[in-house]
C-alpha positions in Angstrom: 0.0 0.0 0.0 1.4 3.0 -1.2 0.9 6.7 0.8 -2.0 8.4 -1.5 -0.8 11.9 -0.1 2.7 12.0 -1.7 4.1 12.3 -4.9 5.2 9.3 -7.2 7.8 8.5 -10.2 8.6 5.4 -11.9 10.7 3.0 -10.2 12.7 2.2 -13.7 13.2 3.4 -17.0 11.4 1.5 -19.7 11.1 1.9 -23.4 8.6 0.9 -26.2 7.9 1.6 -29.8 4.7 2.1 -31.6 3.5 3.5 -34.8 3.0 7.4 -35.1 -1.0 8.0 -36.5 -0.8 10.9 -38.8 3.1 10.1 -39.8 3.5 6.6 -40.1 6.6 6.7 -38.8 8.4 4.5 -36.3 8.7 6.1 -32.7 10.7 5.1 -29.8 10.0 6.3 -26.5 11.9 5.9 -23.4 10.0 6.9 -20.2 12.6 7.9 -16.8 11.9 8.5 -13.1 12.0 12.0 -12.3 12.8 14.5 -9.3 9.9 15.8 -6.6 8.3 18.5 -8.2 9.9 17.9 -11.7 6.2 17.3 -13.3 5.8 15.6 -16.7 8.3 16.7 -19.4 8.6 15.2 -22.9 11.7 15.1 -24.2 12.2 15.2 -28.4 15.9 13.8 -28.7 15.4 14.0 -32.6 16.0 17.5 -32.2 19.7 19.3 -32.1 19.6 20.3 -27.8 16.6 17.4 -27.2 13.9 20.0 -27.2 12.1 19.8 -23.6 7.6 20.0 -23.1 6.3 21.3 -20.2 3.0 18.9 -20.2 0.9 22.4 -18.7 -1.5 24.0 -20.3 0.4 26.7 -21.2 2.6 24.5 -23.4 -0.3 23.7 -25.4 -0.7 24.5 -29.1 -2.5 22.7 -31.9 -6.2 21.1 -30.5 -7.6 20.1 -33.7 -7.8 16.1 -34.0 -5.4 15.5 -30.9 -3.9 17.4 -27.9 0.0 19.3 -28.6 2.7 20.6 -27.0 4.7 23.6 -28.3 8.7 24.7 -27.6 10.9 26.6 -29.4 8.5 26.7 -32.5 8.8 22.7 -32.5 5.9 20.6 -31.8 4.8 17.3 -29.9 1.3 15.8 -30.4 -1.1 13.1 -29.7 0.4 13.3 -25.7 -3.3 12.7 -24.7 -3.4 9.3 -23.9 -0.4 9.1 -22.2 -1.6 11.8 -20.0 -4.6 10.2 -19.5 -2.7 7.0 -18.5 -0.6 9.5 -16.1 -3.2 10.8 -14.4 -5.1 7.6 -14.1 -2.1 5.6 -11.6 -0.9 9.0 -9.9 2.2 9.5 -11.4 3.4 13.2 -10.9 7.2 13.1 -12.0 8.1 12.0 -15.5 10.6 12.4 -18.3 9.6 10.6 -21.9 12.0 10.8 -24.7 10.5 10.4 -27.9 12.4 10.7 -31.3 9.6 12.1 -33.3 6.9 14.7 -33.4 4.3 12.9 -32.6 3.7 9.6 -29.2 2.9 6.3 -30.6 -1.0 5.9 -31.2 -0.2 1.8 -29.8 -4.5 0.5 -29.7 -6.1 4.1 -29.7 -6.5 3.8 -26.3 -4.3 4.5 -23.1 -4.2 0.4 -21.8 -0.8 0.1 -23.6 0.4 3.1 -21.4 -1.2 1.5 -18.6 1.0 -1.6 -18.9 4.3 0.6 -20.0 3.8 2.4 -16.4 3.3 -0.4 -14.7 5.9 -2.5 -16.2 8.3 0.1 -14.7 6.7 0.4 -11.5 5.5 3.4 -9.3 7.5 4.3 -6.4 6.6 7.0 -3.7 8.7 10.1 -3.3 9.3 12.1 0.2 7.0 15.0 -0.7 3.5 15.8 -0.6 1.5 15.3 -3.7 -0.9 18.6 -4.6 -4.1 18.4 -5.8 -6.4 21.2 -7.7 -9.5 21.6 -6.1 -12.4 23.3 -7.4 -14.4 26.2 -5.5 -17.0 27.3 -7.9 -18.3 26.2 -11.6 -17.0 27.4 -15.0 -18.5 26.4 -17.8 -17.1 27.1 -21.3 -19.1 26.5 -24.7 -18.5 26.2 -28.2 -21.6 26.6 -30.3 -24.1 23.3 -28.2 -20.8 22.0 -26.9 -20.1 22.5 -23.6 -17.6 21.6 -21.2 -17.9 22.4 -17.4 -16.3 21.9 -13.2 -17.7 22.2 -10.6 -16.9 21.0 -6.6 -17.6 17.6 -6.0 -15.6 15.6 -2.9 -13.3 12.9 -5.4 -13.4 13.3 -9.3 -16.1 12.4 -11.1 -16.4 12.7 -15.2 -19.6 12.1 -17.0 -20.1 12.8 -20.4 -22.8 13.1 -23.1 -22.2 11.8 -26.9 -24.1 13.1 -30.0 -23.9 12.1 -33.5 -26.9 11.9 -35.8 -25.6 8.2 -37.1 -27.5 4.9 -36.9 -24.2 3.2 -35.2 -24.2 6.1 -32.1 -27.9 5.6 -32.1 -27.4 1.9 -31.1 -24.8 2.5 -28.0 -24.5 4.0 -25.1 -24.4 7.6 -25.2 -23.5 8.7 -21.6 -22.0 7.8 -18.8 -20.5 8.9 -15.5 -17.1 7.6 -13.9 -16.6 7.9 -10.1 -12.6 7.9 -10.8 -10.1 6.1 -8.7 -7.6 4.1 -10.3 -9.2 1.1 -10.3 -12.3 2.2 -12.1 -9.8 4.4 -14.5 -8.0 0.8 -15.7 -11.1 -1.3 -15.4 -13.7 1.3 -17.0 -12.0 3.8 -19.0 -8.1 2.9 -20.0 -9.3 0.2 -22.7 -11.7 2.7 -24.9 -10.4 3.0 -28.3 -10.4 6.6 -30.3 -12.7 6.0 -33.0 -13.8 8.2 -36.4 -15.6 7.7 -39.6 -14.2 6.0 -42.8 -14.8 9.3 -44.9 -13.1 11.3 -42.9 -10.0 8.9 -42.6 -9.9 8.8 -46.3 -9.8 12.5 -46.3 -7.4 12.9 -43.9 -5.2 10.6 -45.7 -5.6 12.4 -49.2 -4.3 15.3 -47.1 -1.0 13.0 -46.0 -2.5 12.7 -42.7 -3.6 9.4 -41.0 -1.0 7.5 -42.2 -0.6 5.2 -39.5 -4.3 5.0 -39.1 -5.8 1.1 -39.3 -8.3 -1.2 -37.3 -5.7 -2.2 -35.4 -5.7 1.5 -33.5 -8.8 3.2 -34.1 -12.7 1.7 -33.8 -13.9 3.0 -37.9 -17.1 3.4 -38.5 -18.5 3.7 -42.5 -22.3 4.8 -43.2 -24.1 1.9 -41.2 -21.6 -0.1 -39.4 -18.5 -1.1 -37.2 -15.8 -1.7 -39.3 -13.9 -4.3 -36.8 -14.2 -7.1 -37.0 -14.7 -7.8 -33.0 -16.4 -4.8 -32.9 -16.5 -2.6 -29.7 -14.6 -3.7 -26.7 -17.5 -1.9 -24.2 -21.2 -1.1 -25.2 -20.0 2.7 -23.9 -16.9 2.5 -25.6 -17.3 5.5 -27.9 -18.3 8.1 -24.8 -15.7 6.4 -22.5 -12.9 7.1 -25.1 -14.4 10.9 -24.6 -13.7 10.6 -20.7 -10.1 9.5 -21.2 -9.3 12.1 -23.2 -11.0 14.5 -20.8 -8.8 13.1 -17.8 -5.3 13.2 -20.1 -6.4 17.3 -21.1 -7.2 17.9 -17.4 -3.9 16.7 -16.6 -2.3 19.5 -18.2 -3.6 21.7 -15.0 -0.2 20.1 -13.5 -2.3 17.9 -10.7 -5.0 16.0 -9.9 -8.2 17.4 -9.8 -10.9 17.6 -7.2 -14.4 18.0 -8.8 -16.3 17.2 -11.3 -15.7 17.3 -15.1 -18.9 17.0 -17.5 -18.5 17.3 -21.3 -21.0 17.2 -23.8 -20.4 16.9 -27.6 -17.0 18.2 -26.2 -13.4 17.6 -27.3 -9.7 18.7 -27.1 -10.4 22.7 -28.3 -12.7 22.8 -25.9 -11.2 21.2 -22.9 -8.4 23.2 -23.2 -10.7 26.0 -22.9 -11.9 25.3 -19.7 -8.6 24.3 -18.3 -7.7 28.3 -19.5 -10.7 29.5 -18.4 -10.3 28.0 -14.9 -6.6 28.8 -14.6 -7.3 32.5 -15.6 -9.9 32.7 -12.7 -8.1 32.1 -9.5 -11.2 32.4 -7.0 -12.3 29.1 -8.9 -9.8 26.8 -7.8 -7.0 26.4 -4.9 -4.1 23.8 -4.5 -4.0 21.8 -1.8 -2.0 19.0 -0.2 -3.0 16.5 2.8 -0.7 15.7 6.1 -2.0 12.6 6.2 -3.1 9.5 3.9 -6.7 9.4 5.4 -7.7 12.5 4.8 -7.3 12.5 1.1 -10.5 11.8 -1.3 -11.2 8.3 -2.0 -11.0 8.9 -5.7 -7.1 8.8 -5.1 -7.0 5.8 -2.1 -3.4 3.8 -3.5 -3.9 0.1 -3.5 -1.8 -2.7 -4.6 -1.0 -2.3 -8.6 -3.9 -3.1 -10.8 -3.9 -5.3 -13.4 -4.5 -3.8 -16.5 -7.0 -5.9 -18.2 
């Protein structure tokens, strides 16, 4: 049982490769343990002086069809599911050297990330982990989407999905995570990114895409699932939605307190809010806890979880 009130790193250094999405490229990606208070940092050692990320929200640039970091005019994307990964086992201190512009896409999802982090193992440091909590509500829109905090006692996300499409129609279109850990790699770790055929095809006519396939992204044409298992979860579509809400929320530099709800909402618009909320400092405070007990349940430390 680890101490939920203090701050952990990685216990080794582990590497993995993986396919970049719009590239195509090859990526490797070494992950480190890093000091108390270092944060996440992403490292691009194909660059002359390994060009360092902040992963904070005022490193972000480009929101479009993925979440990206921007340094010295150079450029880091698709970090979301990594994040999401981060923020789901606790881990505040991280370097990951990557020798490409872009993280590997691995399944779509963050249960590769999961197992990387893992793999290494999680290790407590001698300082106090901070948390963001949140005081009052902001809400930011973009035309009927919406993304909103608010207080709540543990971290809660729930989400709401609309497409006008016979396949969306047929699945679940909502749902709600208490978080913890356990529900994070049980629940949400395993939901794939999905999109439509036509707008792959288009994307690859532009020379994006190009590492796009079934094997990491669920593809859907006018009528049907084009996988041939299908969908790993009835909810998986809205739950993919949640994980990238908790990898964009983790740009805020800590774990949040309060509830997250989204609805038709994505990357632009999370990043809003996490502006939004930053810019409005009677919204939110940081806080830390002397004591294991007295931190919320959504971030109790149990033995490592398998991630399924």
């Amino acid at each position: 049982m680890s101490l939920a009130n203090t701050q952990q790193t990685l216990k080794n250094s582990i590497r993995a490769s993986g396919v970049a999405l719009h590239t195509g490229s090859k990526v490797n990606m070494t992950l480190h343990p890093a000091e108390i208070d270092a944060g996440v940092v992403f490292k691009r050692t194909d660059l002359p002086g390994c060009v360092a990320f902040n992963a904070c929200a005022g490193s972000v640039g480009d929101t479009q069809m993925a979440t990206s970091l921007s340094a010295q005019g150079h450029h880091l994307s698709t970090i979301e599911h990594m994040m999401s990964a981060l923020s789901g086992l606790g881990i505040d201190n991280v370097t990951i050297e990557v020798d490409g512009g872009e993280l590997p896409i691995m399944d779509g999802s963050a249960a590769p990330f999961v197992f990387l982090l893992q793999s290494a193992g999680i290790i407590d440091q001698p300082a106090k982990k901070q948390f963001l909590r949140i005081l009052k509500p902001i809400e930011v829109s973009e035309g009927d989407a919406t993304a909103s905090l608010a207080p709540h006692e543990g971290f809660k996300l729930s989400y709401t999905l609309e497409y006008d499409h016979p396949v969306f129609a047929a699945h679940e279109h909502t749902a709600c995570v208490e978080f913890s850990a356990t529900s994070f790699v049980k629940e949400v770790s395993r939901a794939r990114t999905f999109g439509f055929l036509a707008d792959f095809e288009k994307l690859q006519e532009l020379n994006l895409a190009q590492g796009g396939s079934l094997d990491n992204a669920v593809v859907v044409d006018d009528s049907k699932i084009l996988n041939e298992h299908g969908l790993r979860a009835h909810d998986e579509f809205v739950k993919h939605k949640i994980l990238d809400a908790i990898g964009d929320l983790y740009l805020l530099g800590h774990s949040v307190i309060g509830h997250f709800h989204g609805h038709k909402s994505g990357h632009s618009l999370n990043n809003k809010l996490v502006q939004a909320l930053l810019a409005d400092t009677d919204a939110f405070e940081i806080v830390s806890f002397d004591q294991p007990c007295q931190v919320p349940q959504a971030y109790a430390r149990n033995a490592v979880i398998p991630a399924a």
